[in-house]
C-alpha positions in Angstrom: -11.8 -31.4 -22.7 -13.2 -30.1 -19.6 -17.1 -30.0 -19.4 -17.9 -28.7 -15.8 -15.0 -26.9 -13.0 -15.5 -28.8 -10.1 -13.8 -28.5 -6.3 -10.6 -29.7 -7.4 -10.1 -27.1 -10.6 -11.6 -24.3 -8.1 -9.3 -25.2 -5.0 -6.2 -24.9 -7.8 -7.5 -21.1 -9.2 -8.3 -20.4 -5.3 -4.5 -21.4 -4.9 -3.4 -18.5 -7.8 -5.7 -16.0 -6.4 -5.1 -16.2 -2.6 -1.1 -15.8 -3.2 -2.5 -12.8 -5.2 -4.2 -11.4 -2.2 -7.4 -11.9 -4.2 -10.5 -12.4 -1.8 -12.2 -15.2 -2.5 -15.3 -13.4 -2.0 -14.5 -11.1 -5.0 -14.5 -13.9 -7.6 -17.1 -15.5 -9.6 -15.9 -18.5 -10.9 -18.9 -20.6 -13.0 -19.2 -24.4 -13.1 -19.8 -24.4 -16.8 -16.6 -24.3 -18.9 -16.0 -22.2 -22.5 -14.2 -21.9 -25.5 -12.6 -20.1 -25.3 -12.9 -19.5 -21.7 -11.8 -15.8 -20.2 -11.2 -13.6 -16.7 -13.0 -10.5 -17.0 -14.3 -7.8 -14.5 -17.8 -8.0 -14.2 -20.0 -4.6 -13.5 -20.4 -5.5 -9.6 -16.1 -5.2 -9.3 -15.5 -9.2 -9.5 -13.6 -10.8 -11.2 -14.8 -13.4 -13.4 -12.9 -16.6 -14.3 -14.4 -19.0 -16.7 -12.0 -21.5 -17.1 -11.0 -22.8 -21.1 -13.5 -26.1 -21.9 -11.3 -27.2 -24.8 -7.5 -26.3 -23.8 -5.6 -28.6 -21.2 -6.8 -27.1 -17.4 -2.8 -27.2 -16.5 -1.5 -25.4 -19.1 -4.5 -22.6 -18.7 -3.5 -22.5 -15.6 0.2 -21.4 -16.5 -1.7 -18.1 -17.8 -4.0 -17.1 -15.1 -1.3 -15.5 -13.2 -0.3 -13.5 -15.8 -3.5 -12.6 -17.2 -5.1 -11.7 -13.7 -2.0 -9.3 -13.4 -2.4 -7.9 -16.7 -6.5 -7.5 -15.9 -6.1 -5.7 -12.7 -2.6 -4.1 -13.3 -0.8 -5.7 -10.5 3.0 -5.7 -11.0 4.5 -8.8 -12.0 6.8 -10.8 -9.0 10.2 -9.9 -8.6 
């Protein structure tokens, strides 16, 4: 279970998103976990990842990708 996101969890989403060609600048990403958690685009145009308090942070990770390019309808990789 993962109670807060701290630099470590953020530098690894940062990771996924910069290789998406994401701006960092366009993402809220809140220090407080969820269950579930979620990536949603908030009214301002970010996009908002709140990262899964009771699944294993690895694993979620797995899915971001494919969630984020399902979200913003980015094709997937070749």
């Amino acid at each position: 279970m993962l109670k807060a996101v701290t630099l470590k969890e953020i530098e690894r989403i940062f990771s996924i998103t910069d290789a998406l060609g994401i701006s960092r600048e366009a993402l809220v990403i809140p220090l407080r976990t969820e269950a579930p958690g979620r990536i949603s685009i908030m009214r301002d145009s970010k996009l908002e990842i709140v990262v899964d308090r009771d699944g294993d942070f690895e694993e979620w990770l797995t899915r971001l990708e494919p969630a984020i390019r399902a979200l913003i309808d980015l094709p997937e990789p070749d």
